[in-house]
C-alpha positions in Angstrom: 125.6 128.4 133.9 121.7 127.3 133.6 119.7 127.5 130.2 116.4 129.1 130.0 114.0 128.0 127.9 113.2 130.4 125.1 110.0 130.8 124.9 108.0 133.1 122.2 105.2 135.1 122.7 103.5 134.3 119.5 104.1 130.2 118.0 102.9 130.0 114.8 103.4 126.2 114.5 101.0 126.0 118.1 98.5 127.7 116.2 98.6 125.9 113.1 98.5 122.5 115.4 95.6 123.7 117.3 93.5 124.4 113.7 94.5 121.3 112.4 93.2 119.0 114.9 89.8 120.9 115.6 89.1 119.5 111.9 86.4 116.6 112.2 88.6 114.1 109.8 92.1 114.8 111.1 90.7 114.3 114.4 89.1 110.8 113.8 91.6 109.5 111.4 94.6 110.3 114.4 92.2 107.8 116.2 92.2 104.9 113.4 93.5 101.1 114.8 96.5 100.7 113.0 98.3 97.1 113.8 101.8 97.2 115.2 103.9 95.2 112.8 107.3 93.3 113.2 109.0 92.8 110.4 112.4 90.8 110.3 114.5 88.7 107.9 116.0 85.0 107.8 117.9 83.3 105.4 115.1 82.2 103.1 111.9 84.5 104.0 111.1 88.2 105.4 108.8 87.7 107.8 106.2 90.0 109.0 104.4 90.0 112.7 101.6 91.7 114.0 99.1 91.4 117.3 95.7 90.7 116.1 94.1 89.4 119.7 90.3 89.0 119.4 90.3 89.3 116.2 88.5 86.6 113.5 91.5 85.1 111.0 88.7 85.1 108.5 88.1 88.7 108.9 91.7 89.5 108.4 92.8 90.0 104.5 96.3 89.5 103.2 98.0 90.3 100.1 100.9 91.2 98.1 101.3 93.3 95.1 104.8 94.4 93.9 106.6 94.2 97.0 103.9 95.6 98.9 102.1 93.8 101.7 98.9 94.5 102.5 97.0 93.9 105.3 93.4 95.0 106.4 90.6 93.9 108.7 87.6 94.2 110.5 86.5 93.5 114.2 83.3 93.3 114.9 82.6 93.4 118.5 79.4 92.0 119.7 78.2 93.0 122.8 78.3 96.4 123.2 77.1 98.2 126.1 74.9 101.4 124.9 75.0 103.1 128.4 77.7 105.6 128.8 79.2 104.6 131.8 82.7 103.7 130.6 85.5 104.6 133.5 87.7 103.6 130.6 87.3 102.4 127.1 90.4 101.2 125.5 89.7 98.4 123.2 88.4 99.4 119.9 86.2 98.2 117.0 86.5 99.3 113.3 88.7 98.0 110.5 92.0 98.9 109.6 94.0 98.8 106.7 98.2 98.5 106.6 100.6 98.4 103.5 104.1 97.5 104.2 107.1 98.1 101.6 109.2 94.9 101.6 113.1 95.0 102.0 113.8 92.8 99.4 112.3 91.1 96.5 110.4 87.9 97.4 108.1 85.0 95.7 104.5 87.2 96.0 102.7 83.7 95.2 104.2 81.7 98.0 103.6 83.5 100.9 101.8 81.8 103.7 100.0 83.4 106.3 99.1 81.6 110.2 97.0 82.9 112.8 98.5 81.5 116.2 97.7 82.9 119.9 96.9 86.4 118.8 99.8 86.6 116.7 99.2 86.9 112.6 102.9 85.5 110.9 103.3 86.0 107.4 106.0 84.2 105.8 107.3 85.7 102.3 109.7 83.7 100.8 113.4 85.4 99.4 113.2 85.1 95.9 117.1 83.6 94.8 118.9 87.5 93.6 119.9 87.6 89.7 123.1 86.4 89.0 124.8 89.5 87.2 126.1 89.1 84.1 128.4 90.1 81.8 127.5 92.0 78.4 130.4 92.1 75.6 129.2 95.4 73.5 130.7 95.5 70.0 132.0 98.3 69.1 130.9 99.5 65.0 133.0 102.1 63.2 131.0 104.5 61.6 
């Protein structure tokens, strides 16, 4: 038995797709640089990767806030070619900007940050869990 693919005459969802991405903003924020990001644990630290070639570490901005990591940049390319002869223009100037929720609670004022080969590593130290504890409640007759 083979399958045929159903196909309707009328796809409200193609139609809707088609509107949305003739809109100016949709359109260019679909072509933002967002970072690819790595993000893995060890025993002491989560650590978080992320390909940065050609880019200046002092144009590069991290932080944490509340288990959030935050990353965002600019590169600046400086010779640009104003013809518009291109065959193919893949690499890209702008800035991005990246927040990343945490896994697990960690020590927000000791992470490190190195810039190595291409390669931004940010090292956010484990903060030590609480220790539960026990809580007697006394009971008062009223």
């Amino acid at each position: 038995m083979s399958l045929i693919r159903w196909s309707p005459m009328w796809d409200p969802f193609a139609e809707m797709e088609d509107t949305f991405n003739r809109l100016p903003a949709v359109n260019s924020a679909l072509k933002a640089f967002t970072p690819a990001v790595d993000v893995y644990e060890t025993d002491k630290a989560v650590v978080v990767e992320t390909p940065l070639a050609g880019f200046n570490p002092a144009d590069v901005k991290v932080s944490v806030e509340n288990g959030v990591l935050t990353l965002q940049g600019e590169h600046k390319k400086e010779h640009e070619i104003e013809e518009k002869n291109y065959y193919r223009k893949e690499v890209r100037s702008g800035a991005f900007y990246r927040q990343i929720a945490l896994p697990t609670a960690v020590q927000e004022d000791q992470v490190e940050a190195s810039f190595e080969d291409g390669i931004l590593k940010i090292s956010c130290p484990k903060t030590k869990p609480a220790e539960p504890k026990k809580v007697e409640i006394k009971i008062t007759k009223k």
